[in-house]
N, C-alpha and C positions, 0 to 999 in steps of 0.2 A: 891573347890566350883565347881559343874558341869554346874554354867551359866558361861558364857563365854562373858560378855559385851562386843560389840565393841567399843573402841573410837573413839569420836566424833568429827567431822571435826571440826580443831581449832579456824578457824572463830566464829563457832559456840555458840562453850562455849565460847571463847571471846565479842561475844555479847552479850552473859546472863551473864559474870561479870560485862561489862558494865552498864548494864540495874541496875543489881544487886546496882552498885555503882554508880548509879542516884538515890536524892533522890526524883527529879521527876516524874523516872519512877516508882519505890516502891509506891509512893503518889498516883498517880494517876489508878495504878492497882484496879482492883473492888473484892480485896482478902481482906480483913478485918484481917486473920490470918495474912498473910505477913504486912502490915500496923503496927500491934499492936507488932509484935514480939522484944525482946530485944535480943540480942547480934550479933553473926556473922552470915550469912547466906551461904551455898556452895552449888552450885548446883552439883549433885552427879546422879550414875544411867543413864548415857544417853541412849535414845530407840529408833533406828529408826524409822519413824512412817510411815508405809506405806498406801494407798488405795487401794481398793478391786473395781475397779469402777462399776463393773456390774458381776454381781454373773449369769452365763445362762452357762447350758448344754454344752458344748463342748469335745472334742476327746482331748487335750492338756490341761494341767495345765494352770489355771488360772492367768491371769495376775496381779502385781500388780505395784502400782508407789512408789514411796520415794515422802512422802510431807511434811517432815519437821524432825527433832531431839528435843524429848521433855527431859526436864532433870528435876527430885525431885529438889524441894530446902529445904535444910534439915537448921534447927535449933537446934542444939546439934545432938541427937539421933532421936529427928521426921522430919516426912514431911511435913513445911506447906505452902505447893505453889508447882505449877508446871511452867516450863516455855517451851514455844517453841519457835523453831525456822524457819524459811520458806527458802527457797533459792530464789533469786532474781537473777535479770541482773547481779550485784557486787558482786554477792556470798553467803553466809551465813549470814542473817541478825536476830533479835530478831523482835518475834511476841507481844509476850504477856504474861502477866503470869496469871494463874486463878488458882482457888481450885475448890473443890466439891466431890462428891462420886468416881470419877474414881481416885484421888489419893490415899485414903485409900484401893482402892479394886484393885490396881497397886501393891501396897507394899503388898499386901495380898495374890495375884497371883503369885506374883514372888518368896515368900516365899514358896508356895506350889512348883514352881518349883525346887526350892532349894533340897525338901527335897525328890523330886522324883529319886534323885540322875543318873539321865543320863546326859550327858553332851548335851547342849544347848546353844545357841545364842537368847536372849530374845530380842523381837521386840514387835510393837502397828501394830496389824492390824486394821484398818476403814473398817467399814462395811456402807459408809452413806445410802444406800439403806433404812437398818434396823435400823437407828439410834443405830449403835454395834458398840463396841471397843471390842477387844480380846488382850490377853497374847500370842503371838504368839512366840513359841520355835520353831526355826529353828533347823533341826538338824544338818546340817554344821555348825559346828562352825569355819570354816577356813572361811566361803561365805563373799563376800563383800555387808558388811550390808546393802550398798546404794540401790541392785541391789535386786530383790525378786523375787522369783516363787515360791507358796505356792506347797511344796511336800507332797503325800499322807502319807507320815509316820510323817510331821511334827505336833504338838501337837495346836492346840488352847485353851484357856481358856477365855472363855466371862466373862468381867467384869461385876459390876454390877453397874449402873443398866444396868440386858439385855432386850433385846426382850423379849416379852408375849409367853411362852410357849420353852424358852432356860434359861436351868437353868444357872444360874449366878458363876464362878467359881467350874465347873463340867470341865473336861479336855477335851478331844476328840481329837480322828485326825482327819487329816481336811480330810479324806478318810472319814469318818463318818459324820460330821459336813457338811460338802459340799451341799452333796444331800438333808441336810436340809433348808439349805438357799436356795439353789435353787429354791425347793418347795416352800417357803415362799414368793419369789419373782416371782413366775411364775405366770399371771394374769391366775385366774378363770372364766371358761363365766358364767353370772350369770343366765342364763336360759340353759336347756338342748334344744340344735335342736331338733326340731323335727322330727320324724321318715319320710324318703321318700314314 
């Protein structure tokens, strides 16, 4: 397999079994899949999820943070829930778990990375600028997942839903992809100066 998951810090997933095995936290999730589901649930897949805080022009690779570890919750063979996790004062704690369009279009991106057969370390890039998630394939797969500088060879793939005018699950490198957001986020004057 040339994705290369990192594992996930064991607080981590130990606070999504916990959660897991609340039947108060399952209740009170606003997933409806997860709620209704019968048998075992596993959380499986886990992604570092990093931010992108401000997309601008610069001489250096963009920076980015670790803000949490999301993990599938799988039901037999499907996905139905996601859960994340946040890091706090104490460590590794459970956030939440939700569904919606970025878990089927997660498990649909990662498939595509699957079968691009290079070797990969698959991460969740945040774009909140753009209201964007991306498929982010690192190309170190040794890099400690906590730790991120988005590399010019490395691979992006915007989930869907994307941004207006970034095709949704189209790959790119972020050498490509970059100077697009860039542009997108770079305010326009809305009137041309006028001539001196």
């Amino acid at each position: 397999m040339p994705l290369h998951v990192p594992p996930a810090p064991v607080p981590a997933l130990r606070s999504v079994l916990a959660a897991l095995g609340s039947p108060t936290a399952v209740r009170e999730a606003p997933t409806p899949a997860l709620r209704s589901v019968q048998g075992p649930l596993s959380p499986e897949l886990p992604l570092p999820v990093h931010v992108l805080d401000r997309v601008v022009p610069t001489a250096g690779a963009p920076y980015t943070r670790l803000a949490g570890w999301r993990f599938l919750i799988r039901n037999g063979d499907r996905a139905v829930a996601a859960a994340d996790t946040r890091l706090t004062p104490d460590g590794w704690a459970f956030s939440h778990f939700f569904e919606g369009p970025y878990l089927g279009s997660t498990e649909r991106a990662l498939r595509q990375a699957e079968a691009m057969g290079a070797p990969f370390q698959p991460r969740l890039l945040s774009v909140p600028e753009l209201y964007m998630l991306t498929l982010w394939l690192h190309r170190d797969i040794e890099a400690d997942a906590s730790a991120g500088t988005l590399q010019p060879t490395d691979v992006l793939v915007p989930l869907a839903p994307a941004p207006p005018g970034i095709a949704a699950h189209r790959p790119h490198q972020v050498a490509d992809l970059l100077p697009v957001l860039t542009l997108r986020l770079t305010p326009q004057p809305l009137f041309d100066s006028p001539a001196a």
